[in-house]
N, C-alpha and C positions, 0 to 999 in steps of 0.2 A: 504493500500500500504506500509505502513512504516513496519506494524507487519509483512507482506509476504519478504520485503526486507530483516528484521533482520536475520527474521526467515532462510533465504535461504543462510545468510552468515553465521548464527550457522551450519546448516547442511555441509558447503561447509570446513570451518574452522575446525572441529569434525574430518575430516581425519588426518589433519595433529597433532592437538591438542592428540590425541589417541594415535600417533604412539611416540609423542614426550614424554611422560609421561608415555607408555612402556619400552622406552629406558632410561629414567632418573631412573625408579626404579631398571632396569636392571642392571645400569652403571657400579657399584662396584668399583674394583681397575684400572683397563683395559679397560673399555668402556664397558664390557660386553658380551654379545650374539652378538649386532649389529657390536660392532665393529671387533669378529670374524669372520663376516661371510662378511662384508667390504674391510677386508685386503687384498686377494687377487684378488679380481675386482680392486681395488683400487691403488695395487701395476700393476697390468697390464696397464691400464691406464696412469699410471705414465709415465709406459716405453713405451708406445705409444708417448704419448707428449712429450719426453725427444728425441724419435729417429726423430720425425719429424722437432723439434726447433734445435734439435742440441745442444742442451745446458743439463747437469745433474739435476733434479731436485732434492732438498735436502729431505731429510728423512723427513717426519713428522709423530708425533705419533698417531698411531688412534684414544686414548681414546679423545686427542685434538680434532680430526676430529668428532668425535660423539659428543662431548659435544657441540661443532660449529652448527650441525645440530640439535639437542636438543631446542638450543637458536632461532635457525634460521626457526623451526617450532613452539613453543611455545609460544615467544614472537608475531611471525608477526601473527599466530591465533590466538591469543588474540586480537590484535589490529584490525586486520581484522573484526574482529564482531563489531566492534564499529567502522568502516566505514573509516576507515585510511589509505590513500594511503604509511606511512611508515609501514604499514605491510602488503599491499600486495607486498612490493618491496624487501621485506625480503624472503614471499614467494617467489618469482619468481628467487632471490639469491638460494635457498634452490632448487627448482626447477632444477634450469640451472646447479649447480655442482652436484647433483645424480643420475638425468637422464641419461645419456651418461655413466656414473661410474657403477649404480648396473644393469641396462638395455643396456648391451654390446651385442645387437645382430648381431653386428658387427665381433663378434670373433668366431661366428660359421658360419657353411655350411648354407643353404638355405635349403635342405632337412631335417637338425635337427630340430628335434620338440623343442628341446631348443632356435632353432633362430624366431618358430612362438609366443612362449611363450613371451619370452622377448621383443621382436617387437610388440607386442599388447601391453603388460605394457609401453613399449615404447610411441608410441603413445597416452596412457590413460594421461601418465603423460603431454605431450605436448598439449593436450585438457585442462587442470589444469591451466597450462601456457599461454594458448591462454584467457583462463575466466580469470586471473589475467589481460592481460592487455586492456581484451575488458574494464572488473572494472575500471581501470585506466583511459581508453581515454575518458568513460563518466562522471568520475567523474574529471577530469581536463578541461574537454570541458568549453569555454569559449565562449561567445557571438562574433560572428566575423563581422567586414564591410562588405557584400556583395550589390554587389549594382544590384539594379531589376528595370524594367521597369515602370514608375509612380506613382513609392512610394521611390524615393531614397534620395527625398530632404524632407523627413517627421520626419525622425529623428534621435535626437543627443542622445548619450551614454557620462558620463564620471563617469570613473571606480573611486568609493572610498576606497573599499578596495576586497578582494576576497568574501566577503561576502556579501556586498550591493553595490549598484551604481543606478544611476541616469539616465534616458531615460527624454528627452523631445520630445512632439511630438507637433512640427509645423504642423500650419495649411497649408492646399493645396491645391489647388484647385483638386486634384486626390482625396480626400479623401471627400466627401459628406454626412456631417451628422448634425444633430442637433448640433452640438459643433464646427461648423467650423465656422476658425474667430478668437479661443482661442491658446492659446500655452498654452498646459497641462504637466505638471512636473508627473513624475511616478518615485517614487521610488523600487526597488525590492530590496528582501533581500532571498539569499541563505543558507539555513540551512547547517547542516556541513555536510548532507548524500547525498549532492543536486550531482546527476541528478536525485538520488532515495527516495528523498522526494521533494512533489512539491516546487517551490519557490510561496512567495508573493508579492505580489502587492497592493502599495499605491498611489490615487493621492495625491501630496503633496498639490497645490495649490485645493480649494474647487472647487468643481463639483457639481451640482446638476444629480443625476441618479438613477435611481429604485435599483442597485443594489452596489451601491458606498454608505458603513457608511460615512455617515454625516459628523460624528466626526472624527473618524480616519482615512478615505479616502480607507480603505481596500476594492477590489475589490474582488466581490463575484461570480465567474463565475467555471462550472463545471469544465474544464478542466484545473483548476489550482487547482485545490482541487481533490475529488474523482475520477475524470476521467484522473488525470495526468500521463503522461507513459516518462519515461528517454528518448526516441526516441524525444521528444517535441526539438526543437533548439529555444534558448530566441529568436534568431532574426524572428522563425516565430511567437513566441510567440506575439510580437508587431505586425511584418507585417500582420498578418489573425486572431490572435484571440482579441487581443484590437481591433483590428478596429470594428471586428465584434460585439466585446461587445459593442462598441459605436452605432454601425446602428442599431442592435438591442436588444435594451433593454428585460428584462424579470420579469416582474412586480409582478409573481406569487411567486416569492421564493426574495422579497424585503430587502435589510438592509435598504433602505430609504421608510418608509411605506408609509412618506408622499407626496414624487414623484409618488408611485408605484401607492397608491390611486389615484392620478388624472388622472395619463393613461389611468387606468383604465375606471375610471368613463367619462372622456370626452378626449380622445385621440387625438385629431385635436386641444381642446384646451393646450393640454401639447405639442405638437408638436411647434403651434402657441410662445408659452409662450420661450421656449427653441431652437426658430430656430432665424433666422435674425431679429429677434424682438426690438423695444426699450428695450424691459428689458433684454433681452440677449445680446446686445450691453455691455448694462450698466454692465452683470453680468462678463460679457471680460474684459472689462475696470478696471474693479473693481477685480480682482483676478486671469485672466490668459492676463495679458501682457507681448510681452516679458523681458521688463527688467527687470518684480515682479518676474520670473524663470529663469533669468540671461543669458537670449539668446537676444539681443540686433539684430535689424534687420540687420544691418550695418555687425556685426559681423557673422550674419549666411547667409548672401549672401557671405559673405571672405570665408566661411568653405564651401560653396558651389560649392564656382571656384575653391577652392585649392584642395578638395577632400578632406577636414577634414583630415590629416595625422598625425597630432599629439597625441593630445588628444581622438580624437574621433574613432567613429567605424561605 
């Protein structure tokens, strides 16, 4: 997923990267070739905007105006390929003032072949523009409070930085599984290409699960690894696929060999061992209370009445 991502944003980036390193060797004294053939689209345009504001617009030189555009596709596809929302925002600058400038099909008949030419290029370019900021809204998307039927009081967010934050998931009576009873801390952490590389998952406080390392609490489940798609929203990432990692376990593809093996081998007795058990009291008591994960009961029935409005989501 990550090589098909890279990959798509070299091919995507390679338009504008090509045309900008044509016109840099081009440039010369003048701008060159591009800014000859600019000038007058450029200069009409002008006087489009100057008649409709009312106001003169000052000269400016083209070679400036091509070396602007140069900068303004060169740099932002560069950065573009290495997953940077300050360069797709460079593109979509780059975008928004050539568009409407060299693709003026505005200034001829309907029946000129020159207004269906340019109205297609037209177009092409505003598809360019539309893939910049689908790029953007998924790669700014943030985890939001949505509140849902039987799973609303299940769990807290509090944001540490853009790149990792902190879920806890209180227990509920709505949520039925071997682990209810505990208040589980989940840390995630967002890579820098994240909606397009998946994120990860740690429980902080210790778990015993087939598919939860031991040591590092790293959860091991398909859909956050090879099966991850940018369409995933964090919030159902907790509300439908934690849960379901939790109800069911997957013992075949184990970080924890030594839970995985007793499923296995005696399943009623791993169930037993890991449901309302004395030892899974004791294992609650001993590492998901909530004040060991800083959710105090007192304090998460306040966050309850209040709607969590500050801190939380």
């Amino acid at each position: 997923m990550g090589f098909v991502s890279f990959f798509g944003r070299v091919l995507f980036a390679s338009v504008f990267l090509l045309s900008a390193y044509q016109e840099f060797s081009e440039f010369g004294v003048n701008g060159g070739p591009a800014a000859k053939a600019l000038k007058p689209k450029f200069n009409l345009f002008m006087k489009h905007v100057a008649s409709h504001i009312g106001i003169a617009v000052p000269h400016v030189e083209m070679r400036h105006v091509i070396a602007s555009t140069i900068f303004l596709k060169g740099v932002g596809g560069l950065l573009f390929i290495f997953s940077s929302s300050f360069g797709a925002y460079l593109l979509l600058v780059y975008l928004a003032f050539i568009t409407p400038v060299v693709y003026d099909f505005y200034n001829y008949d309907i029946e000129k072949a020159e207004f269906v030419q340019l109205f297609s290029k037209f177009n092409q370019n505003l598809a360019l523009f539309g893939a910049l900021l689908f790029f953007l809204g998924m790669k700014n998307s943030i985890p939001k409070r949505q509140k849902k039927k039987g799973v609303k009081s299940h769990l807290r967010a509090s944001i540490a930085s853009r790149s990792a934050f902190i879920v806890v998931l209180l227990s509920t009576k709505d949520v039925k599984c071997l682990y209810e009873g505990g208040v589980w801390k989940i840390r995630v952490e967002l890579p820098d290409e994240y909606p397009f590389e998946h994120p990860t998952f740690f429980f902080v406080n210790k778990i015993v699960h087939p598919n939860v390392d031991d040591e590092t609490g790293v959860i091991c489940v398909n859909v956050f690894n090879e099966d991850w798609s940018p369409l995933i929203d964090l919030l159902d990432a907790f509300e439908t696929y934690i849960l379901q990692f939790l109800l069911n376990p997957n013992p075949l593809h184990p970080l924890n060999e030594e839970a995985a093996d007793q499923m296995i081998s005696n399943r009623s007795a791993y169930e037993q061992k890991f449901s309302l058990s004395p030892q899974h009291v004791e294992h609650c008591q001993k590492y998901a209370k909530p004040e060991d994960v800083g959710v105090s009961e007192d304090k998460k029935l306040r966050e309850e009445e209040s709607g969590s409005k500050d801190e939380h989501y």
